[in-house]
C-alpha angles and dihedrals in degrees: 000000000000122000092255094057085041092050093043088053090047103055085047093057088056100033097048105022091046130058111241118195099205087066111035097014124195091030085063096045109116119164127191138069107244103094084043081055093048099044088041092059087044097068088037099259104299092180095069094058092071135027131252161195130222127209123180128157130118101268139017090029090122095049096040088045080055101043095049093041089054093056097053091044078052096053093051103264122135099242137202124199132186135179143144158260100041117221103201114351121034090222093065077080084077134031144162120210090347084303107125113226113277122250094243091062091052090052091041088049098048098045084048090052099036082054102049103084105234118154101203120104105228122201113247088247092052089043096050093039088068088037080065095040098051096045091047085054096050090047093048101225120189094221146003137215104208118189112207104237103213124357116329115251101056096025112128095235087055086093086088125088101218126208087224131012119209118193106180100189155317129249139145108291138133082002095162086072107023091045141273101265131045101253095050080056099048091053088051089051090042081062088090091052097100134181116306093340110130118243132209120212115205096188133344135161137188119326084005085053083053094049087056092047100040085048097050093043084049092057106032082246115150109234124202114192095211075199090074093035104058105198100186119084088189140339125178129157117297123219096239095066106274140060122318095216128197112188145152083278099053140264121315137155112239106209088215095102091177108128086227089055087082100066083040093048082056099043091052097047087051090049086046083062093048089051095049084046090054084056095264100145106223123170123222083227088048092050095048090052097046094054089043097062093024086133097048095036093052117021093236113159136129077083101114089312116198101222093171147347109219107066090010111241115189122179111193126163105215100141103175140061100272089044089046086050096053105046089036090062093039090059090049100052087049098046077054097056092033080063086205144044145072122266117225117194110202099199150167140142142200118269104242091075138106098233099168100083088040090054095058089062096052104101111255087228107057124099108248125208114197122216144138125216118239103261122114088239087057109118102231124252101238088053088047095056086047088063101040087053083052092060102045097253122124119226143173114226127231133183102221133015096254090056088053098052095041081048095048091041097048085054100049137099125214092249083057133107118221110193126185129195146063093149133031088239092057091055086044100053084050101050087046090052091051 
């Protein structure tokens, strides 16, 4: 049997033996340590043959996870990253040197699997967390960046003991298993904070700003708020699509154009100090250049993309209310210096959220172009135009995400402005049409 046929068998093992959140949802959802316990000993602890960072928050974990893994490829450093979900290609989960995992080493890790005997029934995202670590093992990385997949305390990454711990923010998500208020989901994220391990706030108000400081008083961990230690001597948009920074380093353009980039871009430079505190040796040279190629040294997109210019086509996964807020407000400042055009949102989401309170913030103006990705969890799209009449919104339905955007693009002017999101898998099902 060739590698293709054995790689194909073998996604489909995990992708069809195995339940995988990301797809079905709630029905995958499985807390707790214990099988991560059982598969790490397994494969005989790999994460206790490199060192890590962990990164965990509601929004801007990904980027944060990419930005802080380019600057220690820059640096020299052999680097892991993982993070989830995938947008075309399951191995984007896991890289090395911004080199995803060959295929070779998937079909290797699930025979050996498939063949140990173990009678548990571990979740996809427990099974390809120890895929990553054992390869990053194998591959004897220096240093991991590791992205909490739901939550902190019960995720299944939360086995490693970290040199640093970076929580960006907090903000309502998955709130039917984190809990139903902010702070009930702060104390779930603070699960990663561990004894005398520093930890690095993005952002936190108020009773969420207690929780981090209860925690890190609990556990002897050293906390810096990036809020109170503001990193960035200026930052403004650069001309070639991303943030014109001025730091302590130095200035860079940073090519994540996102508006939201900005509080992430401070969190990671405070989290750059924590990790040289910790006795990781990074240059300021080294911490200019990784930001500077973060998206070619990594492989990092889906983050306010920039498909096109004319008209402007932008892909960006921001799937809650804080990530809606922020790229909502973001087209609209740029329809307002355009001085023309029409803006098309192309938009769906998985069925499992709360959209209500999403939909109130989607512009009343804007062409919609109703869709769902082609996923099991997707929330279909005639229940998603009953609830956007509902709301007062009007709205074209299609049946996939590529008819939406050839819909949305046939219709568009070069002034216009063609967004697509509302959900990771939307972005995913385009990016996989293109």
């Amino acid at each position: 049997m060739n590698d293709d046929k054995q790689y194909e068998e073998a996604l489909s093992f995990l992708f069809s033996q195995l339940p995988m959140f990301s797809r079905v949802g709630a029905a995958a959802y499985k807390p707790g340590l214990d099988t991560s316990l059982a598969i790490d000993k397994f494969f005989n602890h790999p994460h206790r043959k490199f060192k890590s960072v962990h990164v965990g928050g509601t929004n801007g974990k990904g980027s944060t996870s990419h930005m802080l893994a380019a600057v220690l490829q820059a640096q020299g450093y052999k680097t892991g990253l993982y993070t989830s979900p995938h947008l075309v290609d399951f191995r984007e989960r896991m890289r090395v040197n911004g080199e995803m995992i060959p295929r070779r080493k998937v079909i290797d890790f699930v025979n050996k699997w498939k063949n140990c005997g173990y009678d548990g029934h571990p979740s996809f995202f427990e099974l390809t967390m120890m895929m990553a670590f054992n390869w990053f093992a194998e591959e004897n990385v220096d240093y991991a960046i590791i992205e909490v997949g739901m939550g902190g305390r019960l995720d299944s990454t939360n086995i490693i003991t970290p040199e640093v711990c970076v929580i960006t923010n907090i903000s309502n998500d998955h709130t039917q298993f984190l809990g139903d208020t902010l702070p009930k989901i702060a104390t779930e994220k603070a699960g990663i904070i561990k004894k005398g391990i520093p930890v690095v706030i993005g952002e936190a108000e108020g009773e969420i700003r207690k929780v981090f400081d209860d925690k890190a008083t609990e556990t002897g961990a050293p906390i810096i708020f990036a809020e109170d230690n503001t990193r960035i001597h200026s930052i403004s948009m650069a001309k070639e699509n991303g943030w014109d920074c001025c730091c302590r380093e130095g200035s860079v353009v940073i090519p994540l154009p996102g508006d939201y980039q900005k509080k992430n871009i401070n969190t990671v430079l405070n989290a750059i100090d924590a990790m040289r505190g910790a006795g990781i040796e990074i240059s300021d040279e080294n911490v200019l250049t990784g930001l500077a190629h973060v998206d070619t040294l990594t492989g990092l997109k889906g983050r306010w993309t920039v498909l096109r210019n004319d008209p402007l086509v932008i892909a960006d996964t921001g799937h809650n209310i804080a990530g809606i807020t922020y790229n909502m407000a973001q087209l609209r400042r740029i329809l307002q210096e355009r001085k023309g055009g029409n803006l098309r949102i192309v938009i769906g989401f998985v069925a499992d959220k709360t959209i209500d309170k999403i939909l109130r913030l989607l512009p009343e103006d804007a062409e919609y172009y109703l869709t769902n990705a082609q996923i099991p969890r997707a929330l279909p799209v005639a229940q998603l135009k009953e609830r956007f009449d509902a709301a007062g919104l009007q709205g074209q339905c299609f049946p996939d995400v590529k008819t939406a955007y050839d819909a949305a693009m046939s219709c568009a002017s070069p002034e216009d402005i063609v967004f697509v999101g509302g959900s990771t898998f939307i972005v995913a099902d385009l990016f996989g049409s293109l």
